[in-house]
C-alpha positions as CSV (number, residue, x, y, z in Angstrom):
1,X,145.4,-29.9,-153.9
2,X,144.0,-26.5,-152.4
3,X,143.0,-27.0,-149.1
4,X,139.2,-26.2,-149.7
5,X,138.7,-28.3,-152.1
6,X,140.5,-31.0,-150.3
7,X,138.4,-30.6,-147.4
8,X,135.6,-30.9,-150.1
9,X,136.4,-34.1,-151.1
10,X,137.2,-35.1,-147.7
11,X,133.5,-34.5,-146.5
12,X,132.2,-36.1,-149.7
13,X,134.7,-38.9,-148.5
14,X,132.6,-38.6,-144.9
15,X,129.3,-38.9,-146.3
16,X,129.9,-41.8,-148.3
17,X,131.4,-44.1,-146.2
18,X,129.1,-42.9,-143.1
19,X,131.0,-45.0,-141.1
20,X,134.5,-47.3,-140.8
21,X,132.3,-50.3,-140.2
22,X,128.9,-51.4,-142.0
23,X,126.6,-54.3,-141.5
24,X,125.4,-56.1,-144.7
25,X,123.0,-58.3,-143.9
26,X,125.0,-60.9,-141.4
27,X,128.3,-59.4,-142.9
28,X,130.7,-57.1,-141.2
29,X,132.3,-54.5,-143.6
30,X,135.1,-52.9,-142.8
31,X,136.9,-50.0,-144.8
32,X,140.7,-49.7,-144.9
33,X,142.3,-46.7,-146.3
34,X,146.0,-46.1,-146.8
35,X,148.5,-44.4,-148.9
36,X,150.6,-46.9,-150.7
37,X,150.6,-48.3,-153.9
38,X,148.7,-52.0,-154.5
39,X,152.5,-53.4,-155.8
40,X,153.7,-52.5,-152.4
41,X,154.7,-55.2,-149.8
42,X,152.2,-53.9,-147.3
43,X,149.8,-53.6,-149.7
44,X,150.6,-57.2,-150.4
45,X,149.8,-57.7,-146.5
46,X,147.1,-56.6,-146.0
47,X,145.3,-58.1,-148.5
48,X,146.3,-61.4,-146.9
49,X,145.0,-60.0,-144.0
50,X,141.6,-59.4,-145.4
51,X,141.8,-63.4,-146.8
52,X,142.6,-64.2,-143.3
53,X,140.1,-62.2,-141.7
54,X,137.3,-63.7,-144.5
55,X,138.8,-67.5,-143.4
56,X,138.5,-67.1,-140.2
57,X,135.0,-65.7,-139.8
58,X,133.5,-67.9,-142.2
59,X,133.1,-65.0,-144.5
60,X,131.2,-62.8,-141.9
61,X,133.6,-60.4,-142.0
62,X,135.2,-58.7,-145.0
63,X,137.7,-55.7,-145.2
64,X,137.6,-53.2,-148.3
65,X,140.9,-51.7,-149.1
66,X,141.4,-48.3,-150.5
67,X,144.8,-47.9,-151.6
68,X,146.3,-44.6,-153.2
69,X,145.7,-42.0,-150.8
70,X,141.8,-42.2,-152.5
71,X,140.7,-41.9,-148.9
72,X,143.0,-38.9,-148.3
73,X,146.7,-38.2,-146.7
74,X,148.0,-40.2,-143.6
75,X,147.1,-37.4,-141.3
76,X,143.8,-37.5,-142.4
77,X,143.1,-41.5,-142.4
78,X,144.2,-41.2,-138.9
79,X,141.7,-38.1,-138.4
80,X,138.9,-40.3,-140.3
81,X,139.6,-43.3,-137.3
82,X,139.2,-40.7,-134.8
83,X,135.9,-39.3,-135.9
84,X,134.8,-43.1,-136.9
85,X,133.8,-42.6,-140.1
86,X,136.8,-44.9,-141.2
87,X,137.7,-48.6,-139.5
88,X,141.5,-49.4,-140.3
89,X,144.8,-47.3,-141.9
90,X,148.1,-48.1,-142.2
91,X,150.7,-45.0,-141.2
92,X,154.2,-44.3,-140.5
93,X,155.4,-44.4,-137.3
94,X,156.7,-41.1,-137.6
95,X,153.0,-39.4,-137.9
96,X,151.8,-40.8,-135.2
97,X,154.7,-38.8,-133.2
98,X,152.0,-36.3,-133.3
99,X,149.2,-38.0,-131.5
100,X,151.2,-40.4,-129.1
101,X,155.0,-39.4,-127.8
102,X,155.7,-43.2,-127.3
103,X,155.8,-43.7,-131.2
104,X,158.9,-41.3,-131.2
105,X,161.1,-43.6,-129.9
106,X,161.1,-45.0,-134.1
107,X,162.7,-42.0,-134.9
108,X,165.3,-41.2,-132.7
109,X,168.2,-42.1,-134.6
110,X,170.6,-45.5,-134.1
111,X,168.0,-46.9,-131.8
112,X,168.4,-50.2,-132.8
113,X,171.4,-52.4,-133.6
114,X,170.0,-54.7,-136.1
115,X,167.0,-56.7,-137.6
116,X,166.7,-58.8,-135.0
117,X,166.7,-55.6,-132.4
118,X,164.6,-54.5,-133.9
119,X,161.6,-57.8,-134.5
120,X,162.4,-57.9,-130.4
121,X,161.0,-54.5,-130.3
122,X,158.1,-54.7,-132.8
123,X,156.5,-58.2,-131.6
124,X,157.3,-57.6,-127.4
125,X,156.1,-56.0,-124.9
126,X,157.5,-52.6,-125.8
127,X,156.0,-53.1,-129.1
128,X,152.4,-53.6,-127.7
129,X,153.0,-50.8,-125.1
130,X,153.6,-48.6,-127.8
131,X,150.4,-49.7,-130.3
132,X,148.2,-49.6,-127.4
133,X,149.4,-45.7,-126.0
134,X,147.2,-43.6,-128.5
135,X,144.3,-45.6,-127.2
136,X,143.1,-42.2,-125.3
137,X,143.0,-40.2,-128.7
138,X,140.8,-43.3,-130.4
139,X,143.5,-44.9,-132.4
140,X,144.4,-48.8,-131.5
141,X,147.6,-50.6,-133.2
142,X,147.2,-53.6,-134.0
143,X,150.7,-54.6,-135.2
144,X,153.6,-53.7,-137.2
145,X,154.6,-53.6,-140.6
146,X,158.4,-53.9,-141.2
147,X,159.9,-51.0,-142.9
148,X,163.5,-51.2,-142.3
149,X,165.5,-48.6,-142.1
150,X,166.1,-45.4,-143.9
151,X,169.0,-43.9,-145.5
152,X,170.2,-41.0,-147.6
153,X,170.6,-40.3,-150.9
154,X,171.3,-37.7,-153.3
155,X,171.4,-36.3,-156.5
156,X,175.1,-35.3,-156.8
157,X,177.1,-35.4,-153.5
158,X,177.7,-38.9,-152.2
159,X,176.9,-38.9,-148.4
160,X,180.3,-40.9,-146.9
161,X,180.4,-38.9,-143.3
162,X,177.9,-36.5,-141.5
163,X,180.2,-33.4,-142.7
164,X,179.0,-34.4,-146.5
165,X,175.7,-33.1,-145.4
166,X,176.9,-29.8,-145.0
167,X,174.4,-27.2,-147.0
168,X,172.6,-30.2,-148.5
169,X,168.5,-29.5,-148.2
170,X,167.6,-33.2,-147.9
171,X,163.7,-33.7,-147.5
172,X,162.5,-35.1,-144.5
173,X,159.0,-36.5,-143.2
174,X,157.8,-33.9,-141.3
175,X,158.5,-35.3,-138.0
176,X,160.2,-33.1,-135.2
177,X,163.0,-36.4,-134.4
178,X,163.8,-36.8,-138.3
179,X,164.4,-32.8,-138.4
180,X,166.3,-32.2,-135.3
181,X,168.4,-35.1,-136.7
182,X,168.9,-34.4,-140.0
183,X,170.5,-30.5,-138.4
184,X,172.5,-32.0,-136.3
185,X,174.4,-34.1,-138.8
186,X,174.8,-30.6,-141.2
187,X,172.2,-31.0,-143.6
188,X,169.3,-28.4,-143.5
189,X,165.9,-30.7,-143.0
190,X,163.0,-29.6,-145.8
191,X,159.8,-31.2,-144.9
192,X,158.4,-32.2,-148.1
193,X,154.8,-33.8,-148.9
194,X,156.3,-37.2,-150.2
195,X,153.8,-36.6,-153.3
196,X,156.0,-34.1,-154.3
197,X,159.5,-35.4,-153.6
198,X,159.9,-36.4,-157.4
199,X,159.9,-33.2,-159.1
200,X,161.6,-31.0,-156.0
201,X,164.4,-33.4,-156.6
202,X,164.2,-32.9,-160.2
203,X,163.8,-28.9,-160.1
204,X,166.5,-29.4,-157.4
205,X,164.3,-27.8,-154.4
206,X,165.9,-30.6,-152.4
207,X,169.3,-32.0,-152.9
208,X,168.3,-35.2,-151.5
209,X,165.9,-37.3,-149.1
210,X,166.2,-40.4,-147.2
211,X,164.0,-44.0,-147.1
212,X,164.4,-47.4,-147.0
213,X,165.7,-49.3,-150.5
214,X,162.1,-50.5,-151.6
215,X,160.3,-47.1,-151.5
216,X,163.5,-45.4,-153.4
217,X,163.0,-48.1,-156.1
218,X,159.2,-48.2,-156.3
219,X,158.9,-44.2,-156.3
220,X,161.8,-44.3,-159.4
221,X,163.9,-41.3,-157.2
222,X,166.6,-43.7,-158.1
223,X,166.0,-42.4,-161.6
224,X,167.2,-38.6,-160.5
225,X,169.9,-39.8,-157.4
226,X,173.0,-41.0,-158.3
227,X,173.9,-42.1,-154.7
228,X,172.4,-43.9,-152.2
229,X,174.3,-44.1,-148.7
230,X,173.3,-46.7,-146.5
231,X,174.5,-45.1,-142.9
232,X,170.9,-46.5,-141.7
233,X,170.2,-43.5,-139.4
234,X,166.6,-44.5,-138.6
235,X,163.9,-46.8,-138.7
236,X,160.1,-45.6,-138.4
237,X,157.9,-48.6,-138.7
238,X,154.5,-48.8,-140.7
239,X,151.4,-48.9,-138.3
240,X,148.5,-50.8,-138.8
241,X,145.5,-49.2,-136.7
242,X,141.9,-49.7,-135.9
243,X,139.4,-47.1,-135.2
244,X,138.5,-47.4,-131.2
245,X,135.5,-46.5,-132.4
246,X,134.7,-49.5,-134.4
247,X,137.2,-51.8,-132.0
248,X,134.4,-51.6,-129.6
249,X,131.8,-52.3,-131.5
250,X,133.4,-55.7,-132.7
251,X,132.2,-59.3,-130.4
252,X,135.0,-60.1,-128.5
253,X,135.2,-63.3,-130.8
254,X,135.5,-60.9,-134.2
255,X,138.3,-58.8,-132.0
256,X,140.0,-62.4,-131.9
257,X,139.6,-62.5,-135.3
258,X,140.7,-58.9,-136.7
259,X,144.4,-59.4,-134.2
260,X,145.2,-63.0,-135.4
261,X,144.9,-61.7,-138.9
262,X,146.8,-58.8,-138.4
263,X,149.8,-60.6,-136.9
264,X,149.8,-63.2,-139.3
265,X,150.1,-60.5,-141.9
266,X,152.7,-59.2,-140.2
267,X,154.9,-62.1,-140.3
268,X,153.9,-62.2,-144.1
269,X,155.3,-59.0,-144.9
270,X,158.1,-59.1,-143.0
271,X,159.4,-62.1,-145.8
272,X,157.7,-60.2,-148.4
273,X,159.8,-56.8,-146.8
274,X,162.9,-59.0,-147.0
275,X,162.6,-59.7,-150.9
276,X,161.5,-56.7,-152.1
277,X,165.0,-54.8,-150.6
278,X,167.2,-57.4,-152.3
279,X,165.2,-56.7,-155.2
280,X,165.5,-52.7,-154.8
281,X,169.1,-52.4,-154.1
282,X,170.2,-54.6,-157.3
283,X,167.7,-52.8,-159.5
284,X,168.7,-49.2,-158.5
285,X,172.4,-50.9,-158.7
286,X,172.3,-52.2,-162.1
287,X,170.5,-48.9,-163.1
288,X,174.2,-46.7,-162.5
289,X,173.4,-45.9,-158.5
290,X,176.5,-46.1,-156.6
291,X,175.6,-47.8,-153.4
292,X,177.6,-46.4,-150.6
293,X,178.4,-48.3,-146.8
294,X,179.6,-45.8,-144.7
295,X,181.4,-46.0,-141.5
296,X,178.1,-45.7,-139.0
297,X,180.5,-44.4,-135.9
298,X,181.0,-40.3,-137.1
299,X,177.1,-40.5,-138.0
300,X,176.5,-42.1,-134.3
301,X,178.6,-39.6,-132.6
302,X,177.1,-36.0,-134.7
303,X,173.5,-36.7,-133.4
304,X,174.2,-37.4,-129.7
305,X,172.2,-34.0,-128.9
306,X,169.6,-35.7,-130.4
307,X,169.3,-38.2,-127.5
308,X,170.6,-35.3,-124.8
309,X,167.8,-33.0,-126.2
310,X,165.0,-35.9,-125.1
311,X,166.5,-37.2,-122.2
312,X,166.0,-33.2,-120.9
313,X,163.0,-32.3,-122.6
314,X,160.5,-35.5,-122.9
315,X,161.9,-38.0,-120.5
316,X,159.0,-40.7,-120.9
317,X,160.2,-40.9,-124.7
318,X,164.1,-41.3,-123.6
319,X,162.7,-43.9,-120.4
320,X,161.2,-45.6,-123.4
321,X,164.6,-45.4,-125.4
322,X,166.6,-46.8,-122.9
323,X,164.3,-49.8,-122.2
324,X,165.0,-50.4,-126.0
325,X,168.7,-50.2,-126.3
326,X,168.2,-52.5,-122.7
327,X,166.6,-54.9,-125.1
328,X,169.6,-55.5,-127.6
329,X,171.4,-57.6,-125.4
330,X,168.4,-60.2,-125.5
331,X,167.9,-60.0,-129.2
332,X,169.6,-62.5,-131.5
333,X,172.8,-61.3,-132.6
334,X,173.9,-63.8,-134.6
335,X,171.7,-61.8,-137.5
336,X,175.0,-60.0,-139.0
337,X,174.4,-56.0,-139.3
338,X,175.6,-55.8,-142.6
339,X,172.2,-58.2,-144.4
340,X,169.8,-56.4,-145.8
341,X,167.2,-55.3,-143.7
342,X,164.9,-52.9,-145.6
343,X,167.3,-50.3,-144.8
């Protein structure tokens, strides 16, 4: 869409919902916009969230969910909460890299050892340090969404070490961590609007792109790649926000409310998560993918500049790093690395 006439629709978008949270009659409404489809496990999510939220108020609060991207791109949902003029979204971590450096710390590649690393992270006290740092720039987490971890694939080279990546354009979000990595392994980062990863991988713009199994399966890429590599290089989280704006406004009581919901939905997905990449890896299997398990180490060892480049350049995102590799040793590792984790 041209810019002016997004920004049209985006201030037609402004004027109708006025603001991210209405009263109607003794009723608090609350609009939630996001990006994903309603088949999606988040999706899923946070409509339980809404049920929960409706339960637990006695039905004097409800949450209306715009799925889609009707509302507008992640970028601009998170502009929306910052104006007020929305309540809640649901981003990737890895776009919130640009309004709070903690969030970086998702992207920076091999930062956690496995699920349960990972779940330590998310639901601790690094978690809630991290979903409370972009309070300053009117964006509050509330919790996180599990989405796994992300690995490549590609239309007609099979990814088995980092030198496969050689002269491969492989889209990437368009996240500074996710392209400094992607260069250091070989491959030559293409930011990409994800709207429009289908048909550069069909008109061959890119030669391949990287995500977990259930977004590779739900967007049908797995219809144009015939490999899928699962070195499990990184793993931005979805992030469930509330405008600051409309936090305040809320009684202490419906605050209560709004977080209990949110991390019960949390838990939710996380099974729901769990499923649907069982379900994705066997469909994209039985439909002629060849699923590859590489050796992690060579992939570990070609993006060490990565970690050198932030320990010298932004050393309260490396600080934040280290407290999380500090963490593995607490986590339960009896969670074998090689079960399915929403990779």
């Amino acid at each position: 869409m041209h810019s002016r006439l997004r920004s049209g629709v985006l201030l037609f978008v402004l004027l109708l919902l006025g603001t991210g949270c209405r009263p109607e009659g003794n009723v608090t409404v609350i609009r939630l916009g996001h990006g994903l489809s309603v088949s999606h496990p988040v999706h899923q999510s946070m409509t339980y969230m809404a049920e929960r939220v409706a339960e637990k108020s006695d039905s004097t609060m409800r949450i209306e969910i715009y799925p889609n991207e009707q509302l507008g791109s992640e970028r601009q949902l998170l502009e929306l909460l910052q104006v007020g003029s929305l309540g809640m979204t649901k981003v990737s971590s890895a776009v919130m890299e640009g309004f709070s450096a903690p969030y970086k710390v998702f992207g920076l590649p091999y930062v956690f050892r496995n699920d349960a690393h990972r779940y330590a992270v998310m639901e601790g006290e690094i978690g809630r340090e991290i979903l409370l740092s972009s309070q300053d720039v009117w964006l509050r987490g509330l919790t996180f969404y599990d989405a796994g971890n992300r690995s490549f694939y590609t239309t007609n080279q099979p990814i088995r070490t980092p030198s496969d990546l050689k002269g491969l354009k492989i889209r990437t979000m368009n996240s500074p961590v996710s392209i400094r990595m992607v260069n250091e392994m070989g491959g030559a980062a293409t930011p990409i609007s994800f709207g429009e990863l289908y048909t550069a991988l069909q008109q061959g713009v890119v030669d391949g792109a990287e995500n977990n199994p259930p977004s590779f399966h739900l967007t049908n890429h797995y219809e144009l790649c015939d490999y899928y590599s699962l070195d499990k290089h990184t793993a931005p989280q979805d992030v469930l926000l509330v405008s600051t704006h409309l936090w305040e406004r809320l009684t202490p009581q419906q605050q209560t409310w709004l977080q209990e919901a949110a991390d019960e939905s949390a838990q939710y997905q996380k099974k729901l998560w769990q499923e649907s990449t069982r379900e994705a890896l066997q469909t994209v299997k039985d439909a002629g993918v060849e699923i590859i398990r590489p050796d992690t180490e060579p992939f570990v060892e070609a993006v060490q500049p990565v970690y050198e480049y932030y320990e010298e350049r932004e050393p309260r995102v490396y600080e934040l790093f280290q407290k999380v590799r500090a963490l593995e040793s607490s986590a339960d590792s009896s969670l074998a690395d090689a079960r399915p984790s929403g990779t």
